[in-house]
N, C-alpha and C positions, 0 to 999 in steps of 0.2 A: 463422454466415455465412462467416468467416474456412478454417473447416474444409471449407465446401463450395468455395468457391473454389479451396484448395489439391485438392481430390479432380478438382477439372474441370479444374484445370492437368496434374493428374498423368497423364489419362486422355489429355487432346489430346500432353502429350510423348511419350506411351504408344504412342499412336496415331502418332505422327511417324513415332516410332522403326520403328514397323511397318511402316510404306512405305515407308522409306527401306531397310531390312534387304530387303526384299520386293524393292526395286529392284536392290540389290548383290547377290543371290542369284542372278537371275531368269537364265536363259540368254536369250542375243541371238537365236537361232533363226535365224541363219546357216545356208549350205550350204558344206561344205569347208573346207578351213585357208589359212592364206597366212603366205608369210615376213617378218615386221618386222622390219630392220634399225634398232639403238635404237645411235646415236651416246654415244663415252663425252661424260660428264655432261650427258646430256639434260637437262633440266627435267619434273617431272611434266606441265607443262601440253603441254610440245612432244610427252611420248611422248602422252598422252594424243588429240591430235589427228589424231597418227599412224595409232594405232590404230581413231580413228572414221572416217578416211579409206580404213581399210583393211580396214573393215566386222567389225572384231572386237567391238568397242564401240558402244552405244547413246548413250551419254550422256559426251563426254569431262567436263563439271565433277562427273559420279557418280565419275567416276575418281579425280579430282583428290584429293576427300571422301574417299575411300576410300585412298587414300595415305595421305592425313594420318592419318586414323583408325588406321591402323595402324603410323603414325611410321617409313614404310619410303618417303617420297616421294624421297629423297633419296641410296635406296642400288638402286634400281633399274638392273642391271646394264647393262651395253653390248654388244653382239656380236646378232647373227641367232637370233628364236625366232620356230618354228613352230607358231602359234596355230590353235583351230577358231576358225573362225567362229560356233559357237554355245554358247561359254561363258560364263560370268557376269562382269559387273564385278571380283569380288571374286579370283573365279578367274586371270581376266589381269592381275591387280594383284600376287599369289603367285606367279605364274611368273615375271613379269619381277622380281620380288626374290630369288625363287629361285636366279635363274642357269642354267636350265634352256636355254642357247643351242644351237642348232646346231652339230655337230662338223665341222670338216674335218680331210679323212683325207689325210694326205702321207706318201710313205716315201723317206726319204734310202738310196739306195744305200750298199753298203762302198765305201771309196776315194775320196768327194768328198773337196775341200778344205774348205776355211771359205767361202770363196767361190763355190763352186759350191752347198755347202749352200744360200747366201742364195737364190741364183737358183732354185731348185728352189722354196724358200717362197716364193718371190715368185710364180712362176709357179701355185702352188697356191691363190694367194690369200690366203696367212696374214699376211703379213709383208711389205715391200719389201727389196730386196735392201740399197740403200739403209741404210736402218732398221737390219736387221740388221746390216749392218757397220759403225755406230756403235756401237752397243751391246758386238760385239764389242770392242773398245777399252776400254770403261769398266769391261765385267763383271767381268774379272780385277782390278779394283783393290778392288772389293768385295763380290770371294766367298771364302765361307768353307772351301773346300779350297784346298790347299798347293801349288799347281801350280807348276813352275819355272818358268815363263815367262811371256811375255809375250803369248804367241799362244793363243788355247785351241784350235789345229791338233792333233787328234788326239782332243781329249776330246768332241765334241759326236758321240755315237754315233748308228748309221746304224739307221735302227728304222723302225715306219710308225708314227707318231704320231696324233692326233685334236687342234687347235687350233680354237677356237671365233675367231669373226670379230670383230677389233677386239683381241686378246691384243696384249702387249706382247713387243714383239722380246728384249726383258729376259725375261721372263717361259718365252720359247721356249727362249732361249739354257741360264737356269736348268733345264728340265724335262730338256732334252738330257742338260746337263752330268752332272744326278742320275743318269741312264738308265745314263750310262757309267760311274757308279763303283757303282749296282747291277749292273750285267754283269762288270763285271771282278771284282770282289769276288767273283764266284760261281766264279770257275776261279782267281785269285790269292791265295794266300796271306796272312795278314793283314800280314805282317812288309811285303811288297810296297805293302801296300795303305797302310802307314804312312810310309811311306820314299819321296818325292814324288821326291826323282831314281832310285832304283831304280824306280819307277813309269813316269818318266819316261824311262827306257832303254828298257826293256819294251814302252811305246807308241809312241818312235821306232820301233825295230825291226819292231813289229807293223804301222805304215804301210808301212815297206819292200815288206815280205812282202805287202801286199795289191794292193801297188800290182803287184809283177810278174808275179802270178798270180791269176788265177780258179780254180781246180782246188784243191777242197777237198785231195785225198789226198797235192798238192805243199808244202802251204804249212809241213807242218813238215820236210822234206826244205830245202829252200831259208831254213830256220831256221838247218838244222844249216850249211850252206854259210857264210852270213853271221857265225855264233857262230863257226863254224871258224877264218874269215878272222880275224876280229877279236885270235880268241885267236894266232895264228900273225905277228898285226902286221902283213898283209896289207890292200893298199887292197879297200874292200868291190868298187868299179866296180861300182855300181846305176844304171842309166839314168833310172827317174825319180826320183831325189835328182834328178841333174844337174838333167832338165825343170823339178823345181819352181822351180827358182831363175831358171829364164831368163826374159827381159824378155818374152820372145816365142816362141812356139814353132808352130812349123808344120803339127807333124803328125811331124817327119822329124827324127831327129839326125844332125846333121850335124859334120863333124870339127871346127869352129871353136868347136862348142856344148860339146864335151869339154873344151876348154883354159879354159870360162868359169870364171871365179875367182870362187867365191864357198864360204861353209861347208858348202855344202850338196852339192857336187862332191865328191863320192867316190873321182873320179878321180884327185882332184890331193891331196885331205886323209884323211889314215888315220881309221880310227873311225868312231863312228855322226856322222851331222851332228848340228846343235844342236838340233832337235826334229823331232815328224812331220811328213812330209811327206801328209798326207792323216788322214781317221778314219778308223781301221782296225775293221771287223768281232770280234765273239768267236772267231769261229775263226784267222784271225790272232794275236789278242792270246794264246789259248793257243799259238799256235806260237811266239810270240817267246819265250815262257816253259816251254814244256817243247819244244824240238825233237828231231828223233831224232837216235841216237847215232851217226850214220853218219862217214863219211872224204871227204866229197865236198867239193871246193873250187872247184868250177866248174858253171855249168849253162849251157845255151843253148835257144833255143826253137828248136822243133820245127816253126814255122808253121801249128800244129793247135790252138794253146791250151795245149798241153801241151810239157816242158822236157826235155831229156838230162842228165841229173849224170853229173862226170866225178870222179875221183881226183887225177889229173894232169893237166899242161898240157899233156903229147904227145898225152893220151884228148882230153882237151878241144879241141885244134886239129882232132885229125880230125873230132869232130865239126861243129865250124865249117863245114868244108871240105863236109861230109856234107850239111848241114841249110841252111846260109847260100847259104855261095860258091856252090856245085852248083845252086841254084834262086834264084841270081842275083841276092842280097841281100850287102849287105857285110855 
């Protein structure tokens, strides 16, 4: 009797099993997909509702069951996944623990700041500008490269990324930072790559450089100018050093902007300033690092995008006179 009872128990949990298995298998037979947005540390019950609100799911407490059954209720990711509407319980229970989120695509131009960076993420939706400029604060006190400073101005390289929705401004700041000692590593030297203020010269200078030109074929010509200077004990006179440092800036330098006193005026302090002034692209960074071997200690723009290198300050005034004065620019 005892043996038959145990056989009818074993058949009906048998049978449970089979319905319940049949129900977490079974596709919802939905038409098309839709975007869930899963807040970090949802609750299984809250995503769960989400999703039957969102027609992905049949049954949020099969969800629930199904979480637990695979002891993943509680690592279920946060950020935007795009679901069909006609897969199985068990299915949307594995992708949302997957982490399989939707990507967003942003690309930081060469030459932002730290703070124009923020704004760009913000504007893409990754991040708040906000956010991100907490973060920046905090990160250098507990990352594990050797950066001189205080600012990560210069290291958060300019790339088109992919961030999924709901990432941590930490998290952006890290992937960045990575990006830019994979890039430089690839054209710098290891000795460079060890030597956090030789690094750190390197990527000052490489801001310089991007900052005053667009033209790929200038930027190691306007290398050798600034190395020349430097070697020669010569003020560098970079316009935007100066701009970075000002309170305010209008679009326009103006003579009063030249006299502002700060480290980052090149005008008034010999040498490179205390760090970048912007994140500088690879092809910068190789230019601060190998420039060409040329004699040129002056350049001026041209009003075209493109510059005049001069030898001397008599080449160089005429050009001024040529390029400036003549079409009515100081």
């Amino acid at each position: 009797m005892k043996k038959l009872i145990g056989a009818l128990t074993l058949v009906a949990v048998s049978g449970s099993g089979f319905l319940l298995n049949n129900a977490l298998t079974r596709p919802n037979g939905g038409k098309g997909s839709v975007i869930v947005e899963i807040a970090p540390g949802a609750s299984a019950r809250a995503v769960s509702k989400k999703l039957f609100k969102a027609g992905v799911i049949s049954s949020p407490a099969l969800f629930e069951i199904e979480a637990r059954l695979k002891g993943i209720k509680n690592v279920i990711r946060a950020g935007e996944f795009s679901l069909p509407r006609n897969i199985s319980i068990r299915e949307a229970v594995l992708r949302l623990a997957g982490g399989g989120t939707v990507l967003h695509r942003v690309t930081i131009p060469e030459g932002l700041t730290v703070g124009a960076t923020g704004e760009t993420l913000e504007k893409a939706g990754v991040v708040s500008a906000e956010e991100f400029k907490a973060a920046l604060l905090i990160y250098p006190k507990k990352q594990q490269r050797k950066i001189p400073s205080k600012s990560l101005e210069g290291y958060l390289f300019p790339e088109t990324y992919h961030f999924r929705k709901g990432v941590s401004a930490r998290e952006v700041i890290k992937t960045m930072v990575n990006e830019f000692y994979r890039q430089a590593s690839s054209i710098l030297p290891g000795g460079a790559m060890s030597d956090p203020d030789e690094l750190h010269r390197i990527v000052t200078l490489a801001s310089i450089i991007e900052k005053e030109t667009g033209v790929d074929a200038e930027r190691k010509l306007i290398s050798s100018v600034f190395t020349n200077r430097l070697r020669k004990g010569m003020l560098l006179q970079s316009d935007p050093t100066v701009i970075y440092a000002l309170p305010y800036f209008d679009g326009n330098l103006h003579k009063k902007d030249m006299k502002y006193d700060s480290p980052y005026n090149t005008y008034i302090h010999k040498g490179l300033p205390p760090g970048p002034i912007a994140n500088p692209g690879l092809a910068s960074i190789d230019a601060a690092w190998r420039p060409f071997k040329e004699n040129y200690l002056y350049f001026v723009s041209k009003n075209n995008g493109e510059h005049h290198f001069s030898k001397t300050l008599k080449e160089h005034n005429r050009a001024v006179m040529t390029y400036q004065i003549k079409r009515g620019r100081r």
